[in-house]
C-alpha positions in Angstrom: -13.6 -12.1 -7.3 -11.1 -9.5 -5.8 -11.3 -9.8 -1.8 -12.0 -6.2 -0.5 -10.3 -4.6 3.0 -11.3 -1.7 4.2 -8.3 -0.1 6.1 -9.0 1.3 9.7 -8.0 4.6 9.2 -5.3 6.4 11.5 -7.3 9.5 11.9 -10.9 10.1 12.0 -12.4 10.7 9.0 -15.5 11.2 7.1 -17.7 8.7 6.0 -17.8 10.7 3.0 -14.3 11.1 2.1 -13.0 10.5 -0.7 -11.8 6.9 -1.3 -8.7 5.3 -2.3 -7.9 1.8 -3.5 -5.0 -0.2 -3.2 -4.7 -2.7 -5.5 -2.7 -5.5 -5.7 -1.9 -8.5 -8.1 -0.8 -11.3 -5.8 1.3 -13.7 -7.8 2.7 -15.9 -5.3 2.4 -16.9 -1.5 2.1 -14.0 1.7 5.1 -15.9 3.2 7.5 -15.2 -0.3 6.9 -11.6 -0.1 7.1 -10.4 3.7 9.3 -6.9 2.5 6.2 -6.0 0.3 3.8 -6.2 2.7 6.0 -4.7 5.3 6.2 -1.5 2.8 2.3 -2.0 2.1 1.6 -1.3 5.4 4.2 1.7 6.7 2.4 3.8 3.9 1.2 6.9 4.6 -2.6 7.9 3.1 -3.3 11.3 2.1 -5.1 13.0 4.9 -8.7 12.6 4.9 -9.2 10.0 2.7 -10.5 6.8 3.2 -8.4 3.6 1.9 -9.7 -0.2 0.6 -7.1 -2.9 -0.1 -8.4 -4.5 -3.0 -6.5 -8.1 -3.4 -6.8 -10.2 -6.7 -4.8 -13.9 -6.6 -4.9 -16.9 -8.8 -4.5 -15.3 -12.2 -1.8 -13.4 -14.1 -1.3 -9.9 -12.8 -2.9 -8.3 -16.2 -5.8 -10.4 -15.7 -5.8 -9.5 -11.8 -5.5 -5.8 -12.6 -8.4 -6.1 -15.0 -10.6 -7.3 -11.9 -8.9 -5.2 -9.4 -10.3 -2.5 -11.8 -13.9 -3.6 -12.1 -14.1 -3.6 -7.8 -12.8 0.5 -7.8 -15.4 0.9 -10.1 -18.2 -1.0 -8.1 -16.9 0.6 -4.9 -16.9 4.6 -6.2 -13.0 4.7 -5.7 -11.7 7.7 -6.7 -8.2 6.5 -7.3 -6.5 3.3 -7.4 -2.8 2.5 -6.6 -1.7 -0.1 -8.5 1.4 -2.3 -6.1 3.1 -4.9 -7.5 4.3 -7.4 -4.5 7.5 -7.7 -5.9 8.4 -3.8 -5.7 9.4 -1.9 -2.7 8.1 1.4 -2.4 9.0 4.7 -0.1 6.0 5.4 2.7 5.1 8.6 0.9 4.2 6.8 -2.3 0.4 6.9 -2.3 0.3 10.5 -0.7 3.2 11.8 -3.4 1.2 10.1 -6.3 -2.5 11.5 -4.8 -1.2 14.8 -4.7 0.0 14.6 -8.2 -3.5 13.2 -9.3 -5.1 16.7 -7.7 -2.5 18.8 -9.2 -2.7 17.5 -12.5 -6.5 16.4 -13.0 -5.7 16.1 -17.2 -3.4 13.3 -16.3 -5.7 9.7 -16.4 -2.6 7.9 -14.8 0.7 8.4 -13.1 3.1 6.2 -12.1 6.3 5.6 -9.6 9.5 5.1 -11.5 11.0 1.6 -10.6 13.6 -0.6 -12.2 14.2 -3.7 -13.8 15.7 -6.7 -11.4 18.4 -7.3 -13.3 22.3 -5.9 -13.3 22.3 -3.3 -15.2 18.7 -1.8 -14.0 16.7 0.1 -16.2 13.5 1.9 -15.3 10.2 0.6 -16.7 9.1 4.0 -18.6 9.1 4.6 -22.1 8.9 7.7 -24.2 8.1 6.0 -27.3 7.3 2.6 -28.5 10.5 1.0 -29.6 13.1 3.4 -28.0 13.9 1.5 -25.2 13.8 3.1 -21.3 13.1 6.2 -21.1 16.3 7.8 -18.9 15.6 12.1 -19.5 13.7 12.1 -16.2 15.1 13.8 -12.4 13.7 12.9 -9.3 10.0 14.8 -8.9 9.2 15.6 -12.1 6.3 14.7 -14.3 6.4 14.2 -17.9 4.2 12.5 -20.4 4.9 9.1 -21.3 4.2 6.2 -23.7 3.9 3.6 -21.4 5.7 2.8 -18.1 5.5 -0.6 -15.9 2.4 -1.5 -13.9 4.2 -2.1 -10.3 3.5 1.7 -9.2 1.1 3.5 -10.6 -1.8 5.2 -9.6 -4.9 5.7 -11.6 -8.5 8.2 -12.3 -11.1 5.3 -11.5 -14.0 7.7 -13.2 -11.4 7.8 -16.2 -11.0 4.1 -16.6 -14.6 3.2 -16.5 -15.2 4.9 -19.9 -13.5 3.4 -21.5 -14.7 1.1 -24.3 -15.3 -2.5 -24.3 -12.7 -5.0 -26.1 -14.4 -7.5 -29.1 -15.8 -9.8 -26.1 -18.0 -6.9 -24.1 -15.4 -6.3 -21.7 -13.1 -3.1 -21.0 -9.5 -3.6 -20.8 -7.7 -1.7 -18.6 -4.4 -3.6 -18.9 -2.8 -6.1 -21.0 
């Protein structure tokens, strides 16, 4: 069972505002992560919009996502930003990628380019299966992609809930 905040919201807003979800995929202790949640809670929320932290631990962060999933759906979230708590993330992040979602209502998922950990970094974004990291990208700009990393990405909740069960009765939303 995902634990479910509901933020207290910098400005007034409506009880019927739209509503947001962060999710995130805890995979080790509060204490081991204290930059994440520093970032986590300097972002800035689109205006007039109301925001749930939705946290999954105990399980692998597919597995976590997967429940962080079902919750949005339970709770009529519009949107859901998925956080990894091992990436750092500018403030702007959820109100950049909620702007994008409006914008671009054909897209059912956009995500933040991050990088890999290691020396040389490469970001997580592919064009193609098999072609390795996709690099034709500039700072801003939105292009379809293959697939792209889980740590920053923000996704249509009313999207992801039709889509259809796996072999055992249950959707999928990440692997």
């Amino acid at each position: 069972m995902s634990v479910v905040y509901q933020a207290r919201e910098r400005f007034k807003v409506s009880k019927d505002a739209p509503l947001m979800a962060i999710g995130v995929p805890v995979r080790r202790s509060a204490a081991g992560c204290v930059e994440f949640w520093m970032s986590l809670f300097q972002m800035m929320p689109p205006l007039n919009v109301r925001v749930a932290y939705i946290i999954q631990k105990g399980m692998l962060p597919a597995a976590a996502r997967n429940e962080i999933m079902k919750t949005a759906i339970q709770q009529g979230t519009s949107y859901i930003l998925f956080l990894d708590d091992d990436v750092l993330f500018p403030d702007v992040t959820a109100l950049r990628l909620w702007a994008h979602m409006k914008v671009h209502p054909e897209a059912a998922a956009i995500t933040g380019i991050y990088t890999t950990k290691f020396d040389p970094t490469e970001p997580l974004c592919y064009a193609g299966f098999g072609n390795g990291a996709f690099w034709d990208w500039q700072f801003g700009d939105l292009r379809e992609i293959h697939s792209a990393g889980a740590g920053c990405f923000m996704v249509d909740v009313a999207r992801a809930a039709k889509l259809k069960p796996a072999l055992d009765g249950e959707a999928v939303y990440c692997r």
